[in-house]
N, C-alpha and C positions, 0 to 999 in steps of 0.2 A: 712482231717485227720490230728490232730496235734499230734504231739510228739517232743521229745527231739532226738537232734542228736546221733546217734550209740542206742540208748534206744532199739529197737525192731526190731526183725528180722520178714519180710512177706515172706510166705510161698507160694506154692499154685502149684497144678500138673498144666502141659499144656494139653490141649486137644488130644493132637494126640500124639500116640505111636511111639517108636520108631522102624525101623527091621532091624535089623544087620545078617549078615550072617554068620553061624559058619564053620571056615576055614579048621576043621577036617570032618567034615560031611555034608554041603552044606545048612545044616537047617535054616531056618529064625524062629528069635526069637523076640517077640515086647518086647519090653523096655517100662516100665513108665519113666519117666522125672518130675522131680519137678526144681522149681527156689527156689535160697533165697535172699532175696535182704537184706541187711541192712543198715535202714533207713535212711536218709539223709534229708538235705536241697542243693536241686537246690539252684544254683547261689552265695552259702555263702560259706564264705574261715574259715576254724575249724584253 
């Protein structure tokens, strides 16, 4: 994949949910989770 450095942010959920506990009521709740990475070159100095 080419691009320009900072040009495009990648998006994209993770596979697995998150469960957090709710600290008033004991309830577990799942979380989506997304990443954004913006874009880069490995090994080069901007």
């Amino acid at each position: 994949m080419e691009h320009t450095v900072d040009e495009k942010y990648f998006i994209d959920f993770t596979s697995k949910k998150l469960t957090i506990v709710d600290r008033d009521t004991g309830e577990l709740k799942e979380l989506e989770l997304f990443d954004c990475i913006l874009g880069g070159t490995a090994g080069k100095t901007m």
